[in-house]
N, CA, C, O and CB atoms as a CASP TS submission, in Angstrom:
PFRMAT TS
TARGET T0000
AUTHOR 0000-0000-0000
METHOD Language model
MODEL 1
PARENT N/A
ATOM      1  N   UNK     1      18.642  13.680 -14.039  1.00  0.00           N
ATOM      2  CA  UNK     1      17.965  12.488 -14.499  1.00  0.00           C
ATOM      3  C   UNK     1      16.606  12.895 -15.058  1.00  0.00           C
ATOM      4  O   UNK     1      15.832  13.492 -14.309  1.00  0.00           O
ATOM      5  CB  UNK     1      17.818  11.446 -13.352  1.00  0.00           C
ATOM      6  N   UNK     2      16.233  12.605 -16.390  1.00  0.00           N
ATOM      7  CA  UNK     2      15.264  13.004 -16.704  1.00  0.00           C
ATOM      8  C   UNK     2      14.109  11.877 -16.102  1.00  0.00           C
ATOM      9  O   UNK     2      14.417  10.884 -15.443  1.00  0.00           O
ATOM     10  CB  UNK     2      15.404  13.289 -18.112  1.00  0.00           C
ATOM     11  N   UNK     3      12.590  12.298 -16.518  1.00  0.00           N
ATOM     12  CA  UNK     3      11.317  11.111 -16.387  1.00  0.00           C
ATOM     13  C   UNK     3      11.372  10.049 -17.157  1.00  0.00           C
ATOM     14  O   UNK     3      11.199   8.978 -16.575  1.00  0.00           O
ATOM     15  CB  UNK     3       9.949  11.577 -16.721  1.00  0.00           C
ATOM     16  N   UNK     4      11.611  10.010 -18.596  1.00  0.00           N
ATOM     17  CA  UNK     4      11.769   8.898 -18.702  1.00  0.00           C
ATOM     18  C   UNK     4      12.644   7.839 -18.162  1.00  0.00           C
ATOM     19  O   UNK     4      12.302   6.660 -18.243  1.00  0.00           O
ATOM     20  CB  UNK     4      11.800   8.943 -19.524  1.00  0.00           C
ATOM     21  N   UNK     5      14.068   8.300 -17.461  1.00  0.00           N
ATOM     22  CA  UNK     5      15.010   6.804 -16.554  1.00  0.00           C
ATOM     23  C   UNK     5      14.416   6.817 -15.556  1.00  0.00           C
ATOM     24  O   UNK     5      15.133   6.520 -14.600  1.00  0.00           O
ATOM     25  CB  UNK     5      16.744   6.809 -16.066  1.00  0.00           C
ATOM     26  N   UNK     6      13.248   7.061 -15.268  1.00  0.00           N
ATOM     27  CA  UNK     6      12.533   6.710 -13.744  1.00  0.00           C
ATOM     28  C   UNK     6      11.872   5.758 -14.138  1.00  0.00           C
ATOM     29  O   UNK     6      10.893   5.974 -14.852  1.00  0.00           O
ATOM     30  CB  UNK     6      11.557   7.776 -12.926  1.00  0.00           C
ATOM     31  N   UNK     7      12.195   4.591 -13.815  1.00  0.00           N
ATOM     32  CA  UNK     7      11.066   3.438 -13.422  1.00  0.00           C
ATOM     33  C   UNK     7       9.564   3.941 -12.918  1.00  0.00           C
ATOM     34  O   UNK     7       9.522   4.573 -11.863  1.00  0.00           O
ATOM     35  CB  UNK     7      11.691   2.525 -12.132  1.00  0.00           C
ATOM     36  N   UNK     8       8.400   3.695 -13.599  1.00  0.00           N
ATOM     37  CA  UNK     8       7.399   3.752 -12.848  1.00  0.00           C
ATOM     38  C   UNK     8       6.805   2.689 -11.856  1.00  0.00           C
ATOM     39  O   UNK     8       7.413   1.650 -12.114  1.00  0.00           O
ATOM     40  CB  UNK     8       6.653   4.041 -13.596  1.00  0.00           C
ATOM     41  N   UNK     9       6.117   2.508 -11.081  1.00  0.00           N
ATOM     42  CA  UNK     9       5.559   1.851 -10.293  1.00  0.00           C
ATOM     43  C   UNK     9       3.674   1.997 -10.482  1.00  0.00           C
ATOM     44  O   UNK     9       2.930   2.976 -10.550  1.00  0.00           O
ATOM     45  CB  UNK     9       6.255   2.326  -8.976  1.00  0.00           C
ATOM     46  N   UNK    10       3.427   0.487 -10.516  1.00  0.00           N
ATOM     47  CA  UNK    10       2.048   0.730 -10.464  1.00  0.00           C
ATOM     48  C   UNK    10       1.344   0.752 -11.913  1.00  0.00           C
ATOM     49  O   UNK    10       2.382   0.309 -12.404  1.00  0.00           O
ATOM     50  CB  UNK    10       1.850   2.041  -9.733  1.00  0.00           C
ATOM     51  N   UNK    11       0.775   0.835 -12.663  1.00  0.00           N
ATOM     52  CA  UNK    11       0.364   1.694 -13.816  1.00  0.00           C
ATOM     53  C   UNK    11      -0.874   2.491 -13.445  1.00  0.00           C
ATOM     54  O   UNK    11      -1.796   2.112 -14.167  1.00  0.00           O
ATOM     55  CB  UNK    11       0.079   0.831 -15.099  1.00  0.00           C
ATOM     56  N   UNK    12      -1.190   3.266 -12.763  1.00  0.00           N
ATOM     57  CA  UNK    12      -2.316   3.992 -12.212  1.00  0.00           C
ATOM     58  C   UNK    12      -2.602   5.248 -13.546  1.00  0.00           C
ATOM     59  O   UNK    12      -1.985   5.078 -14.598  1.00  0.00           O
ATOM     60  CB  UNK    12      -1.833   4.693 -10.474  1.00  0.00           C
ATOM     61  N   UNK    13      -3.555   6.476 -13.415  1.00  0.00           N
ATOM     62  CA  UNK    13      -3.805   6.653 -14.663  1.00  0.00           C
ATOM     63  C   UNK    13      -3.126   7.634 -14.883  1.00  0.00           C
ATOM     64  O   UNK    13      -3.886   8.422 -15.445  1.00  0.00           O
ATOM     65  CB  UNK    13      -5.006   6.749 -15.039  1.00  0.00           C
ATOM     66  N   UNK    14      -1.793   8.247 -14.753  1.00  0.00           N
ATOM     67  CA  UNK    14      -1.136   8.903 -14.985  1.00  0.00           C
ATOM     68  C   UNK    14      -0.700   7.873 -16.434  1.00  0.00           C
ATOM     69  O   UNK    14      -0.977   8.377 -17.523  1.00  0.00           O
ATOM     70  CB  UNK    14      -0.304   9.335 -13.773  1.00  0.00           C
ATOM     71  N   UNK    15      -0.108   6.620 -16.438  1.00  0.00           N
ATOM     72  CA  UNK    15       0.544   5.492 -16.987  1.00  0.00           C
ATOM     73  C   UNK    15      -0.374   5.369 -18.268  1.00  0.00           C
ATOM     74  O   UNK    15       0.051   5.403 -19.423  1.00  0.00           O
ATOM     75  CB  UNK    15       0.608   4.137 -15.957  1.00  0.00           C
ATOM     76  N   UNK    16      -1.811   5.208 -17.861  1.00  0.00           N
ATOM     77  CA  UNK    16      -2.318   5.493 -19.089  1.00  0.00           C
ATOM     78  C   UNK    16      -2.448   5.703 -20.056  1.00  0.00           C
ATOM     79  O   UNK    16      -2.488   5.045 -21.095  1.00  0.00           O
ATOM     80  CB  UNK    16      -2.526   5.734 -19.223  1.00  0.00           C
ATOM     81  N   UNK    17      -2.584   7.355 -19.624  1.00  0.00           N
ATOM     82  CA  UNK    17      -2.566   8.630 -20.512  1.00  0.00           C
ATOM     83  C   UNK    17      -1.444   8.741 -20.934  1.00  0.00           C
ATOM     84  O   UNK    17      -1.361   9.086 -22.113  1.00  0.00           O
ATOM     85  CB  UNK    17      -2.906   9.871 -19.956  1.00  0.00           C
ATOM     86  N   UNK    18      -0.576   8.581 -20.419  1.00  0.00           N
ATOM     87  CA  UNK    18       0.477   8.411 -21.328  1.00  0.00           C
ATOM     88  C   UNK    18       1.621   9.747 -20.536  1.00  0.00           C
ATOM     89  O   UNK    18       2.756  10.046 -20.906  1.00  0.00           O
ATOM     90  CB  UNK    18      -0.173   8.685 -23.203  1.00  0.00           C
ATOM     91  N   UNK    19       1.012  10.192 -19.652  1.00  0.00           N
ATOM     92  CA  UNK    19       1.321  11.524 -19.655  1.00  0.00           C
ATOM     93  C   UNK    19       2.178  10.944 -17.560  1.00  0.00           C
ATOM     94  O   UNK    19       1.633  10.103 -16.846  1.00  0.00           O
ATOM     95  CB  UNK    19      -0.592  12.973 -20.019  1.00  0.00           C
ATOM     96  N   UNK    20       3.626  11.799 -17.123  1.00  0.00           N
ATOM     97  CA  UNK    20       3.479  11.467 -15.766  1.00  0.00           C
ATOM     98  C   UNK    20       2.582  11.869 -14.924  1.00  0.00           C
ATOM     99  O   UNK    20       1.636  12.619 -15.165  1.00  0.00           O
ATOM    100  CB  UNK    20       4.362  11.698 -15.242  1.00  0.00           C
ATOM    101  N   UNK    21       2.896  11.325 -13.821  1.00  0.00           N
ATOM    102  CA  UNK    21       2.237  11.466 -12.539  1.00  0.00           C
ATOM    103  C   UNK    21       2.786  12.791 -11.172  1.00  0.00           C
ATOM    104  O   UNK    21       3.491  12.560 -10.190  1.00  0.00           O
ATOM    105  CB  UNK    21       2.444   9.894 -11.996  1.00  0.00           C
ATOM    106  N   UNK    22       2.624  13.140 -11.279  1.00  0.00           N
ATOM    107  CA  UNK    22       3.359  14.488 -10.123  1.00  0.00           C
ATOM    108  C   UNK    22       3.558  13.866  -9.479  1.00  0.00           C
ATOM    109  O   UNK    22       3.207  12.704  -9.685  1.00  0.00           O
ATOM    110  CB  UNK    22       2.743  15.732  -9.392  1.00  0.00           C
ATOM    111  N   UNK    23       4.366  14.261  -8.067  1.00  0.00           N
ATOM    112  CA  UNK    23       5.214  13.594  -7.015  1.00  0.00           C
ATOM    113  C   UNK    23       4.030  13.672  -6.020  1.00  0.00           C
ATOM    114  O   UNK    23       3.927  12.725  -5.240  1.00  0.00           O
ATOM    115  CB  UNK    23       6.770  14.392  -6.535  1.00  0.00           C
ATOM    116  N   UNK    24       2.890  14.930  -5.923  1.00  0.00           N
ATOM    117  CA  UNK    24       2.200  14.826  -4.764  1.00  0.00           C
ATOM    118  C   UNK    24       1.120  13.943  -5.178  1.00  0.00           C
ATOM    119  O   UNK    24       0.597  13.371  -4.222  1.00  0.00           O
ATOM    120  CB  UNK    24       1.772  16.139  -4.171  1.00  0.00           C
ATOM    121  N   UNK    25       0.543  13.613  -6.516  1.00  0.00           N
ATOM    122  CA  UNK    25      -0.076  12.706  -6.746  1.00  0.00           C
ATOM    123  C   UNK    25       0.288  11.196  -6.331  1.00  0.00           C
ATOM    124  O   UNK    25      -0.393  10.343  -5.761  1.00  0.00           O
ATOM    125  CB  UNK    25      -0.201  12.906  -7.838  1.00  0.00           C
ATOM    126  N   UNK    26       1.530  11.173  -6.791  1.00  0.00           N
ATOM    127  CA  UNK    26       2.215   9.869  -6.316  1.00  0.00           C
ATOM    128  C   UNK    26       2.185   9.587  -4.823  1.00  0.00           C
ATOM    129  O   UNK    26       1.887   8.461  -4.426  1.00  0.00           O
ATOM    130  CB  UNK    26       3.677   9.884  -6.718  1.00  0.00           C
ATOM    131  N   UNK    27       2.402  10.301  -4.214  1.00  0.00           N
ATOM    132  CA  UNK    27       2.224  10.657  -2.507  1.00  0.00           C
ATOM    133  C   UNK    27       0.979  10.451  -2.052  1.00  0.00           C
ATOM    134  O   UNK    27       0.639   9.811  -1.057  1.00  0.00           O
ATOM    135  CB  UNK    27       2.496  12.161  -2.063  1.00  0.00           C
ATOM    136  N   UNK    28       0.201  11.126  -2.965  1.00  0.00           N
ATOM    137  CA  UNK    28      -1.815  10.795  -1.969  1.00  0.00           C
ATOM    138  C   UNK    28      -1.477   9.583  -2.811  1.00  0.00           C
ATOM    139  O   UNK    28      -0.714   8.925  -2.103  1.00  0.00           O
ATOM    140  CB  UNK    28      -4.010  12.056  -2.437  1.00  0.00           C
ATOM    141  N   UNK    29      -1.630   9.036  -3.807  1.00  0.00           N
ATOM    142  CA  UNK    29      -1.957   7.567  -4.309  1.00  0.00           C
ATOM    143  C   UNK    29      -1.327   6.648  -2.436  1.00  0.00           C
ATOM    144  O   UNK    29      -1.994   6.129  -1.541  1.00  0.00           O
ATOM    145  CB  UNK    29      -0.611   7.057  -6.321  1.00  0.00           C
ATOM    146  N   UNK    30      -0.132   6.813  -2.564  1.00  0.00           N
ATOM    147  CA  UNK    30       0.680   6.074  -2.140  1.00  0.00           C
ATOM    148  C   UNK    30       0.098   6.221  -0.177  1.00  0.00           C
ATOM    149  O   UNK    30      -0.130   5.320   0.630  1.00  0.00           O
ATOM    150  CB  UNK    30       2.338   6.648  -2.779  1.00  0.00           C
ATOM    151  N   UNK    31       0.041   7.501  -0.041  1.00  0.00           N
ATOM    152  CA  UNK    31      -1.030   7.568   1.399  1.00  0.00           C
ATOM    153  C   UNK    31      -1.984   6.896   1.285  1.00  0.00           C
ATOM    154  O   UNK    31      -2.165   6.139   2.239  1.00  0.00           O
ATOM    155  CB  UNK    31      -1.682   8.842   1.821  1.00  0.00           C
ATOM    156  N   UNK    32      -2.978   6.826   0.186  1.00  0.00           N
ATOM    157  CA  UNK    32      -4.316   6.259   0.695  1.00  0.00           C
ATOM    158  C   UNK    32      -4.284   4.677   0.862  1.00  0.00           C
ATOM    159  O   UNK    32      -4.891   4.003   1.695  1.00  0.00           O
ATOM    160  CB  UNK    32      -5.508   6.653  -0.350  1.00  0.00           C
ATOM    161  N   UNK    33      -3.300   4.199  -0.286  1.00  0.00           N
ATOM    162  CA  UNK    33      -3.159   2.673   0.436  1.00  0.00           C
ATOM    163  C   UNK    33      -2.337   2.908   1.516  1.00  0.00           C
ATOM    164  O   UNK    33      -2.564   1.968   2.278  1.00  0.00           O
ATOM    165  CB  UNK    33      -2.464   1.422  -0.489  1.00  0.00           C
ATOM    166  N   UNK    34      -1.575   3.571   1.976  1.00  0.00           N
ATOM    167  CA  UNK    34      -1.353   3.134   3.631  1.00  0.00           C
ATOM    168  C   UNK    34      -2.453   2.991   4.462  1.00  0.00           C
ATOM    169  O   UNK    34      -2.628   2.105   5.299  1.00  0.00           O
ATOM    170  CB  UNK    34      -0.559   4.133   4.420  1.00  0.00           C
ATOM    171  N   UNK    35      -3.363   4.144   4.111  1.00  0.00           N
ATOM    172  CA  UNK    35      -4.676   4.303   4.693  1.00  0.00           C
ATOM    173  C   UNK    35      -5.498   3.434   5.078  1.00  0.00           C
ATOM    174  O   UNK    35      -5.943   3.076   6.168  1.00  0.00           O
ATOM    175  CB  UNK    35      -5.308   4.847   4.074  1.00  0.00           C
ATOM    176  N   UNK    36      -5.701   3.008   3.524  1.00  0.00           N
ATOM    177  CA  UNK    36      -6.411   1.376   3.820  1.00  0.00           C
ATOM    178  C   UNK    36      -5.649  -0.010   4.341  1.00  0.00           C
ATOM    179  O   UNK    36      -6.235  -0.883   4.980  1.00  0.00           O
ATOM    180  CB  UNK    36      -6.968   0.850   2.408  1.00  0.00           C
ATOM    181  N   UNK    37      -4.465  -0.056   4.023  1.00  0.00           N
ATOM    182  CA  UNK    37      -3.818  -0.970   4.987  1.00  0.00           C
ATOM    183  C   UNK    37      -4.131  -1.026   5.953  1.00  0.00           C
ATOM    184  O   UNK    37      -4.706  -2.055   6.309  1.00  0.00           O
ATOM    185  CB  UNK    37      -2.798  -0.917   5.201  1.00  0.00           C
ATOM    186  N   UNK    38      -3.866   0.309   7.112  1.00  0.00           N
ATOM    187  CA  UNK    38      -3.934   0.283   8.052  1.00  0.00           C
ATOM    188  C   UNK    38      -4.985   0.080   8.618  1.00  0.00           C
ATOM    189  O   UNK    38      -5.167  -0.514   9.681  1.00  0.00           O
ATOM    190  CB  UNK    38      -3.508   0.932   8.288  1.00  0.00           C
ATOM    191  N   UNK    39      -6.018   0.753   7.667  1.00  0.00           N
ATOM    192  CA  UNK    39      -7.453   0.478   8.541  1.00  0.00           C
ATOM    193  C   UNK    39      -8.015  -0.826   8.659  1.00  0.00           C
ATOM    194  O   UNK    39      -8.882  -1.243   9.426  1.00  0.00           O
ATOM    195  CB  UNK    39      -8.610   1.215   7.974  1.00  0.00           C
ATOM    196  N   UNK    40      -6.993  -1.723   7.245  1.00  0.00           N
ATOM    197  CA  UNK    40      -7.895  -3.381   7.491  1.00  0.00           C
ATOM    198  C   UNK    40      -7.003  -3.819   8.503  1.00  0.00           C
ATOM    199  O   UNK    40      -7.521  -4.744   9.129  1.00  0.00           O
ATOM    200  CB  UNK    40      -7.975  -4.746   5.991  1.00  0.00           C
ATOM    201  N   UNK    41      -5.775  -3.505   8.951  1.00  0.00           N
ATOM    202  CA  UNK    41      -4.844  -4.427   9.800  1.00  0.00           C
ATOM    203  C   UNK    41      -5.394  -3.795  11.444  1.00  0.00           C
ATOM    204  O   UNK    41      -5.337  -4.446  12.487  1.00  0.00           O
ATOM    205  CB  UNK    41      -2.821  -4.128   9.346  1.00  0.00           C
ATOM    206  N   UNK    42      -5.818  -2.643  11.328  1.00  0.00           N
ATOM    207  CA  UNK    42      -6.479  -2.261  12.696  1.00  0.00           C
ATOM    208  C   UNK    42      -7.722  -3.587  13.240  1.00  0.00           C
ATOM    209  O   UNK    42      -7.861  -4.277  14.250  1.00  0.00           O
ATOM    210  CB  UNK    42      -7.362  -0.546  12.390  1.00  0.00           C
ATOM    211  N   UNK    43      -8.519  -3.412  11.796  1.00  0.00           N
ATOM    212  CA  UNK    43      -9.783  -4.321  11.685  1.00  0.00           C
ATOM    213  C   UNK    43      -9.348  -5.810  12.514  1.00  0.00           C
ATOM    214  O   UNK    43      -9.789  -6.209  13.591  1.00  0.00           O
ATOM    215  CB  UNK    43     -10.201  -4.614   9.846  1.00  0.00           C
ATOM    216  N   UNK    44      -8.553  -6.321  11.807  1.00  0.00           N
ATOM    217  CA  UNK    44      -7.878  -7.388  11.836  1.00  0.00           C
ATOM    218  C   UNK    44      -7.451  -7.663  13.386  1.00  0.00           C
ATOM    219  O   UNK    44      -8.101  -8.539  13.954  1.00  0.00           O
ATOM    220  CB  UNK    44      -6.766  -7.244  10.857  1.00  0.00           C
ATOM    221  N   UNK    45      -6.437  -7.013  14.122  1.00  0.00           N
ATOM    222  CA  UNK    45      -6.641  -7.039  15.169  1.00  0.00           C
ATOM    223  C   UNK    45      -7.838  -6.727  16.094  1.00  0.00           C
ATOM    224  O   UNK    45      -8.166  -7.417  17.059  1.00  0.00           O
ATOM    225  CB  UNK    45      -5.907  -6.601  15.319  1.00  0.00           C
ATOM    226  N   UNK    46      -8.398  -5.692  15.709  1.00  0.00           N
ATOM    227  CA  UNK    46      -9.514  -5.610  16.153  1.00  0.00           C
ATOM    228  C   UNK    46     -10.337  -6.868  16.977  1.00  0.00           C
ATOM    229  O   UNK    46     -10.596  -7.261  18.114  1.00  0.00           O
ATOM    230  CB  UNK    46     -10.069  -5.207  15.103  1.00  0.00           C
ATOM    231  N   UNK    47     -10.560  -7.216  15.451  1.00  0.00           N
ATOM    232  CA  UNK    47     -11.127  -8.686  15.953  1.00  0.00           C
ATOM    233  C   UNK    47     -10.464 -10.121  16.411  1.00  0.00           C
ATOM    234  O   UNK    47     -10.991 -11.194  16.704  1.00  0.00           O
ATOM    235  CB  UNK    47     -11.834  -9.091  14.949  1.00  0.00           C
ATOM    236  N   UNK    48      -8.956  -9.654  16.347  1.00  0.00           N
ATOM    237  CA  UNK    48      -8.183 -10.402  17.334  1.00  0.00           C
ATOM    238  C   UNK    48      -8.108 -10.751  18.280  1.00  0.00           C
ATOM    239  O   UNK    48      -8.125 -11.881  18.768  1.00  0.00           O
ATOM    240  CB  UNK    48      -7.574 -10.256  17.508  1.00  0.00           C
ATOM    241  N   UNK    49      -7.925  -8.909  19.011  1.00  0.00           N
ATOM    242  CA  UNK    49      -8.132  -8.663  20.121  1.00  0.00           C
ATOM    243  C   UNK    49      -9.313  -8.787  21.033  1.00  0.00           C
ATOM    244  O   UNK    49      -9.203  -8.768  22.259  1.00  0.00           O
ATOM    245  CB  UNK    49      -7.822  -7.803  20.073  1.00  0.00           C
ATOM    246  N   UNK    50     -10.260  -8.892  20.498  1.00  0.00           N
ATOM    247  CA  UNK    50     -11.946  -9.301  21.463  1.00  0.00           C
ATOM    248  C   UNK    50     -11.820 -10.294  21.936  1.00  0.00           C
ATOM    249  O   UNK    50     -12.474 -10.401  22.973  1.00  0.00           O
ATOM    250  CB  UNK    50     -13.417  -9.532  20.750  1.00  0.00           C
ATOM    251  N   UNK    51     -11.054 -11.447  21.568  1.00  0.00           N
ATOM    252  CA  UNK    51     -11.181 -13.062  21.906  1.00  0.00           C
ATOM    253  C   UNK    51     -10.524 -13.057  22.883  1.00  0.00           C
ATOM    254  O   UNK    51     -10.848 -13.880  23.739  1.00  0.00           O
ATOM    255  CB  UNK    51     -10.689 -14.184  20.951  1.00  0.00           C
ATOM    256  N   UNK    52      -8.968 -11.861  23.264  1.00  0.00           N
ATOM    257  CA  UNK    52      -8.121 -12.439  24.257  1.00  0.00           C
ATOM    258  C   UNK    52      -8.058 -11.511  25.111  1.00  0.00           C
ATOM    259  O   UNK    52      -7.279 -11.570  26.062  1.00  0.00           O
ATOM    260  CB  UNK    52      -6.849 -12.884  23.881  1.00  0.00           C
ATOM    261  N   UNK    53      -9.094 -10.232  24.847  1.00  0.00           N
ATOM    262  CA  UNK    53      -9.085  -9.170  25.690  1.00  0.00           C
ATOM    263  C   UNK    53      -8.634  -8.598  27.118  1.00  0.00           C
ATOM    264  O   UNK    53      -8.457  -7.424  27.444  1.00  0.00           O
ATOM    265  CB  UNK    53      -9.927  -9.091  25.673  1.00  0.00           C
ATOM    266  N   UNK    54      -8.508  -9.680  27.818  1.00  0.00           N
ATOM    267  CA  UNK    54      -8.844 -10.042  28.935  1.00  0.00           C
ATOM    268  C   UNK    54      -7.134 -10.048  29.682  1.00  0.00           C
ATOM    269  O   UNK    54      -6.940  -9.589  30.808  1.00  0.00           O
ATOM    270  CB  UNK    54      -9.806 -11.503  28.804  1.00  0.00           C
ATOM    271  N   UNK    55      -6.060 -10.623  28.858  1.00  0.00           N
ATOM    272  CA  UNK    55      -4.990 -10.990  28.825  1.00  0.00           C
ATOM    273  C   UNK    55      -4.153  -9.618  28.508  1.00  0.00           C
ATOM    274  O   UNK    55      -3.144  -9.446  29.191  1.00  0.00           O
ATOM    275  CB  UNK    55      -4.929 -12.122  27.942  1.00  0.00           C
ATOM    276  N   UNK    56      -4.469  -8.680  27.579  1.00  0.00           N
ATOM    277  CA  UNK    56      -3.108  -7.125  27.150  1.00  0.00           C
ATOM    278  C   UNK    56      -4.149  -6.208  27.678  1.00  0.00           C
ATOM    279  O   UNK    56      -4.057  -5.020  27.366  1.00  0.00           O
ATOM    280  CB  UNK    56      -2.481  -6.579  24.949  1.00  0.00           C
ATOM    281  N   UNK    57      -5.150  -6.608  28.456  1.00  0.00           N
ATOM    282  CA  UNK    57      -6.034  -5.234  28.897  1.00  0.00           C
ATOM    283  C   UNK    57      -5.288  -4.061  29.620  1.00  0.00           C
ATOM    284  O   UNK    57      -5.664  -2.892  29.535  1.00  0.00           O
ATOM    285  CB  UNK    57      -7.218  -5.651  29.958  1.00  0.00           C
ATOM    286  N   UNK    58      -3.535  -4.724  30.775  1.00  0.00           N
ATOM    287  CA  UNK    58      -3.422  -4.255  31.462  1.00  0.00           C
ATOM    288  C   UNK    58      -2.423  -3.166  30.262  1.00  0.00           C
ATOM    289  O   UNK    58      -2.097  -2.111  30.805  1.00  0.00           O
ATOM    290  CB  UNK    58      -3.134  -5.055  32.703  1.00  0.00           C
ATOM    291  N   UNK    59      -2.195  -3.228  29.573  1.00  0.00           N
ATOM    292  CA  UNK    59      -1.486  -2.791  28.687  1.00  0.00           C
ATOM    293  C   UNK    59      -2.137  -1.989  27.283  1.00  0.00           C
ATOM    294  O   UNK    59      -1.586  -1.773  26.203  1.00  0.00           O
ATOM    295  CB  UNK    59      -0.787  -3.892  28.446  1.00  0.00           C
ATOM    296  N   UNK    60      -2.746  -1.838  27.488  1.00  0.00           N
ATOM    297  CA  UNK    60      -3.588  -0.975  26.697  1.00  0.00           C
ATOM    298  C   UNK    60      -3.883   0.836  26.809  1.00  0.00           C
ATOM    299  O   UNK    60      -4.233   1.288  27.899  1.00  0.00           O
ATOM    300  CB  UNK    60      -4.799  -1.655  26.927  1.00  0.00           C
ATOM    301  N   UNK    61      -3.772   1.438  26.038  1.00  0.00           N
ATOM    302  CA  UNK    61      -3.703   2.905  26.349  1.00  0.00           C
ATOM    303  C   UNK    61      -4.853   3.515  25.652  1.00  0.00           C
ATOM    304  O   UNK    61      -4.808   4.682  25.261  1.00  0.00           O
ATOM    305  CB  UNK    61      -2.337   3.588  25.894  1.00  0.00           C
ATOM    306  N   UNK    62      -6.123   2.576  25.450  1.00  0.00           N
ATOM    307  CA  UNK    62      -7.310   3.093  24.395  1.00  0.00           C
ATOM    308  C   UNK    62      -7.428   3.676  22.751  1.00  0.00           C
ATOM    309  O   UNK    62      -8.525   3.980  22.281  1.00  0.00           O
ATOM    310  CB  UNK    62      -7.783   4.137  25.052  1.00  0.00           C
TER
END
């Protein structure tokens, strides 16, 4: 299968240029939004968790 029958995803600046994207590029792109996902959904509970603290404390592993 050549690059062009690959669907791209995204238009990031590989898409641009006109030119592809390498697979490990595609990979850190694709890590760092996990990255940040995770770090706002940590956040998110985060501040979930302060209000009911009191209640999954016994269940908690730090």
């Amino acid at each position: 299968m050549s690059e062009e029958t690959v669907p791209h995803q995204g238009g990031g600046a590989g898409a641009a240029t006109g030119q592809p994207k390498g697979l490990l590029q595609q990979m850190e792109e694709l890590m760092a939004a996990l990255n940040a996902d995770l770090s706002a959904l940590d956040a998110d509970l985060q501040s979930a968790g302060s209000a009911g603290r009191g209640a999954v404390e016994d269940g908690e592993t730090g």
